[in-house]
Phi, psi and omega in degrees: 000135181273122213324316207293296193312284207305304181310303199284342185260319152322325185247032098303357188257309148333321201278327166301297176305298162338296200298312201298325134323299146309341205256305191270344191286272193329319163312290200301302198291342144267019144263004163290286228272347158265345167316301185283343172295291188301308179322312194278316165336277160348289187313299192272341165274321182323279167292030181074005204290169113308141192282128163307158172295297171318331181273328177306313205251020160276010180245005179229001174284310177300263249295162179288163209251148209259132186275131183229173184305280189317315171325299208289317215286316196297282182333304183290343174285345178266330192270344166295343126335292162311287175331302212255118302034280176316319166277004201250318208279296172333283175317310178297285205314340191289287185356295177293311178215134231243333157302351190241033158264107143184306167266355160308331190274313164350291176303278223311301218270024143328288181316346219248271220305339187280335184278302165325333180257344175284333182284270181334333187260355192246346188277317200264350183249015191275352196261347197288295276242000000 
């Protein structure tokens, strides 16, 4: 096999990684940090301690954030962003190979329905809140 093959084979592979990384680094370093939270949580009921404040309000900073109208709009504005990226990208490639616009756009418009539908929902809930 030739260096060219292994090199070639190497940035899809890599590339994978990159994402998973990303995906799993951040996971692991907040499940440390709640790991050490509960630990101190733990410590300070044992001896009877009262909760410091600061820790009460670094535990309601970690809870998940209640999804509001403005949430969905932005998150739908981004994956409508991703979309057209995708179709902008699709179109510059067609230039060169005039077959890969067609499913570029394909591809786009997933991201574009996710978005379209994330607006509509922060548009019809915008009157609850």
């Amino acid at each position: 096999m030739e260096l060219a093959g292994v090199v070639g084979a190497m940035v899809p592979i890599a590339f994978i990684a990159m994402i998973a990384a990303i995906v799993i680094v951040p996971r692991y370093f907040r499940s440390l940090e709640r790991q050490k939270m509960a630990e101190a949580l733990k410590a300070a009921i044992e001896r009877g301690q009262s909760l410091p404040p600061d820790l009460v309000d670094t535990m309601n900073s970690t809870a998940k954030v209640a999804p509001t109208p403005a949430r969905d709009l932005r998150t739908g504005i981004i994956w409508l962003a991703v979309a057209l990226g995708f179709a902008a990208f699709g179109i510059a490639i067609g230039f060169e190979e005039p077959d890969a616009t067609f499913p570029m756009v394909a591809m786009a418009a997933f991201p574009g329905f996710i978005g379209l539908a994330f607006i509509v929902l922060g548009l019809m809930n915008r009157n609850k809140v």
